[in-house]
C-alpha positions as CSV (number, residue, x, y, z in Angstrom):
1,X,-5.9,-0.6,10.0
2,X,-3.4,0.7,12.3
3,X,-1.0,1.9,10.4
4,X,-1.8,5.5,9.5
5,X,0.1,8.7,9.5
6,X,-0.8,9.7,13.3
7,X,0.1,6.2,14.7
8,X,3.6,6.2,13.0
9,X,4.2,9.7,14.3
10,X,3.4,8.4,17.5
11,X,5.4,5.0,17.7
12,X,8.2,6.1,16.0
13,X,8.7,9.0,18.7
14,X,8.2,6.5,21.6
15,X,11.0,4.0,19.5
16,X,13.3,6.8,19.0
17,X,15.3,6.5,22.2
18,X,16.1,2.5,21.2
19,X,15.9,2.9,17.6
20,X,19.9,3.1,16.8
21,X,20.6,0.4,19.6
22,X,18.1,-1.9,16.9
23,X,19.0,-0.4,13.7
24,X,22.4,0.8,13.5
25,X,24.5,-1.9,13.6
26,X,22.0,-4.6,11.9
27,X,21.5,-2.1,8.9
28,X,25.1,-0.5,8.6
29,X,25.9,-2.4,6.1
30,X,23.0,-2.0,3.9
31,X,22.8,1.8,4.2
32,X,26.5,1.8,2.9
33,X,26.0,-0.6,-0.2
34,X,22.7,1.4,-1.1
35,X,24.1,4.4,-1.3
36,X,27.1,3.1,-3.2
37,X,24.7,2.3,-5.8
38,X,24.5,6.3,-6.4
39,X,26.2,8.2,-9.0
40,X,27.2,11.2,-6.6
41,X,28.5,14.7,-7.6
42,X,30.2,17.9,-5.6
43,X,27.5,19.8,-5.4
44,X,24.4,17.6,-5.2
45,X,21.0,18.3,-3.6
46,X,20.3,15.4,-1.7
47,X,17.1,14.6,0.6
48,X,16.9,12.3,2.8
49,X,13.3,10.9,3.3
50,X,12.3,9.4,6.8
51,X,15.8,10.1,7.7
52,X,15.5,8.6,11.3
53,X,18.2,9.0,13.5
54,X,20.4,10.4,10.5
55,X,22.3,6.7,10.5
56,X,22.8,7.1,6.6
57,X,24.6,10.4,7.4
58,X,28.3,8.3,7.8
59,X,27.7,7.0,4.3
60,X,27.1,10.2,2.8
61,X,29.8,12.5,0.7
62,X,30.7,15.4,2.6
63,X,30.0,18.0,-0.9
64,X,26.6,17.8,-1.2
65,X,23.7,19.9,0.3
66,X,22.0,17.4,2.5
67,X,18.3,17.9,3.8
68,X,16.6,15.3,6.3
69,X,12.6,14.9,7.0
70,X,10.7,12.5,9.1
71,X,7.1,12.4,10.8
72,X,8.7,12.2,14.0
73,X,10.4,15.4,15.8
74,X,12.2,13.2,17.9
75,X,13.8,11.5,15.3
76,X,14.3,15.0,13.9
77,X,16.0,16.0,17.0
78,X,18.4,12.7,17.0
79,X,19.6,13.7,13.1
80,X,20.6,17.6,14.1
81,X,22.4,16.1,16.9
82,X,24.2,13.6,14.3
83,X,25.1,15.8,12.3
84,X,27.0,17.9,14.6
85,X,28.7,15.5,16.4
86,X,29.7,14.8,12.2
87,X,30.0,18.1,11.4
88,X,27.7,18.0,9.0
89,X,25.7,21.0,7.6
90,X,22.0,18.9,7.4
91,X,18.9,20.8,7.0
92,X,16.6,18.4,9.2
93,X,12.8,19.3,9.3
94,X,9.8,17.6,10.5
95,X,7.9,16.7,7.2
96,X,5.2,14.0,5.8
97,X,6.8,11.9,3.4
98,X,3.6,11.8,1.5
99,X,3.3,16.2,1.5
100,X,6.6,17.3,1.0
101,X,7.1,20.7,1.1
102,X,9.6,21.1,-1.7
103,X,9.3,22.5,-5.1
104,X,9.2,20.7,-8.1
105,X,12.3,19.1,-9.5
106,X,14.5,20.4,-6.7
107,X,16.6,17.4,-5.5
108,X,19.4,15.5,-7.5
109,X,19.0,12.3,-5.3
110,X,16.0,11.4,-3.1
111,X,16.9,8.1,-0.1
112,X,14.0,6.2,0.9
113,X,15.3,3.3,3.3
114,X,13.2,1.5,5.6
115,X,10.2,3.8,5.2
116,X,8.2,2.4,2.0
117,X,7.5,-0.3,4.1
118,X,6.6,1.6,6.8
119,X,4.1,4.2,5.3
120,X,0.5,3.9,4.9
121,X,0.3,4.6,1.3
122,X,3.7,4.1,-0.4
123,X,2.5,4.4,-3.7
124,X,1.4,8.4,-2.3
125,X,5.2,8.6,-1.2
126,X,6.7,7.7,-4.5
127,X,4.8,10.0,-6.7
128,X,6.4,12.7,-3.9
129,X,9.6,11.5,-4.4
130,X,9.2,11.6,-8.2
131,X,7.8,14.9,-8.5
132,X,10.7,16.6,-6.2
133,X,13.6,14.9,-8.1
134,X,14.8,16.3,-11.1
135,X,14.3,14.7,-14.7
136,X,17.7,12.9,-14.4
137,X,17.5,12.0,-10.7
138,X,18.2,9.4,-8.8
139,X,16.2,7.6,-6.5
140,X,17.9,5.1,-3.6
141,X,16.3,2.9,-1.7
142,X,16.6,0.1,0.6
143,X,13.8,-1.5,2.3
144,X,12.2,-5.1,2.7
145,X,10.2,-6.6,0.1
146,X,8.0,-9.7,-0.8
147,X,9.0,-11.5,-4.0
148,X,8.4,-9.7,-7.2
149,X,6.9,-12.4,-8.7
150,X,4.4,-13.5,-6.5
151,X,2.0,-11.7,-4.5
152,X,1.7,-12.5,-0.4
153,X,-0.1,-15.7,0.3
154,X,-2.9,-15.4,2.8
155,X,-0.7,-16.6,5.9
156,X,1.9,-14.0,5.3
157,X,-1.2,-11.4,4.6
158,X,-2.7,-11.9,8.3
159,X,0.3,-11.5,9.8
160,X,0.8,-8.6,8.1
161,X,-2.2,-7.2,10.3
162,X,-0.1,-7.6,13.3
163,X,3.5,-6.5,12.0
164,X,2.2,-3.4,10.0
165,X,1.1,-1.5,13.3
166,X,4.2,-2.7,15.6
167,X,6.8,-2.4,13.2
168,X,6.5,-2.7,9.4
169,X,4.3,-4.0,6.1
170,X,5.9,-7.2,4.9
171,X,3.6,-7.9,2.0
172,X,5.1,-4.4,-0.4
173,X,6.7,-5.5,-3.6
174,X,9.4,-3.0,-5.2
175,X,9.5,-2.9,-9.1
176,X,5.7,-3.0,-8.9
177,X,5.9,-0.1,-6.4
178,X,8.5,1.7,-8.3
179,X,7.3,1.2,-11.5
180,X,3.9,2.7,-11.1
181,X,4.8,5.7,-9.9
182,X,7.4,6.4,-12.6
183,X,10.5,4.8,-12.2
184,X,12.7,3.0,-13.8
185,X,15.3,0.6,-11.5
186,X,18.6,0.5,-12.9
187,X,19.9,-1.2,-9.8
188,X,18.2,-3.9,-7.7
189,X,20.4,-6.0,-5.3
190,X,20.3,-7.8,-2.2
191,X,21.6,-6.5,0.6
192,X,20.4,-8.7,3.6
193,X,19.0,-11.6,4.7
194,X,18.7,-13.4,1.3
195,X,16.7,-10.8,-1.1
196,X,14.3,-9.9,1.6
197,X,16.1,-6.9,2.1
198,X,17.2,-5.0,-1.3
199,X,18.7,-1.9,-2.3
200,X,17.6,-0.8,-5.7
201,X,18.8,2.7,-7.6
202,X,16.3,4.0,-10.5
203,X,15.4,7.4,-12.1
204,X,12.3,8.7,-13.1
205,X,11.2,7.1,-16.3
206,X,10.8,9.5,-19.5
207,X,7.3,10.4,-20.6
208,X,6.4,8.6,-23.8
């Protein structure tokens, strides 16, 4: 399999130089209507997960605390200089979304869009997300998914093979995702093309 942790680092620093003439515009849209979803608060510690270019910066409120990881450091590079041409005080640091390097229970809100398709092992990434997000957190994401209630057929699963190492998986389902490492959705709506693409808002479930 192709898609591993080293080949994403790779590819997505040789993409970042196109990446917002392909995303930006296509996903402006969606970013804005995720993040909507939120419950936001002056004063919020906010961490933005595979953060890109920093496109979801626009959408943001201006009185939070905002932090901003990805694999790649040229995508790292691309958010400091959106922030600043923002004016936006963003802590942006080259980071595995599966090792995060952030204490437990630290973050108020954790975004995840367009990366849970993206990652090797999601599943890895969620339980990261849940364990730095506080007991009453939110979690946003937007992504693509495969129907809920059906898993991919075999024709969608080979050509998965080829769209998993050139771009992203197209076979990841989101409550099943969500749900098993914790979560619970409060929010699950379409944003684009149909329901492929969804934005859903949950919190981590309680124990018990």
């Amino acid at each position: 399999m192709l898609n591993t942790t080293r080949w994403n680092r790779l590819r997505y620093s040789l993409y970042a130089p196109l990446y917002d003439a392909v995303a930006e515009r296509a996903f402006r849209r969606p970013r804005r209507l995720a993040l909507g979803q939120v419950v936001w608060q002056p004063g919020m510690r906010v961490l933005l997960v595979g953060a890109g270019t920093g496109l979801d910066l626009p959408w943001l409120p201006r009185d939070v605390e905002l932090h901003a990881t990805d694999l790649s450091p040229a995508m790292v590079r691309r958010t400091r200089r959106r922030a600043e041409a923002l004016g936006m005080d963003v802590e942006a640091t080259e980071m595995d979304a599966s090792a995060l390097r952030f204490p437990d229970g630290h973050f108020d809100v954790v975004v995840m869009h367009l990366i849970l398709a993206v990652m090797p092992d999601p599943a890895r990434g969620l339980a990261e997300a849940r364990r730095v997000l506080r007991g009453d957190g939110q979690l946003c994401v937007m992504d693509k998914f495969q129907a809920d209630e059906r898993p991919a057929g075999i024709g969608r699963r080979t050509l998965n093979a080829l769209t998993s190492a050139v771009a992203t998986d197209i076979t990841r389902q989101a409550r099943p995702l969500l749900e098993g490492a914790g979560f619970r959705i409060e929010q699950d709506t379409p944003v684009m093309m149909g329901a492929l693409f969804r934005a859903l808002m949950a919190r981590p479930a309680r124990d018990g």
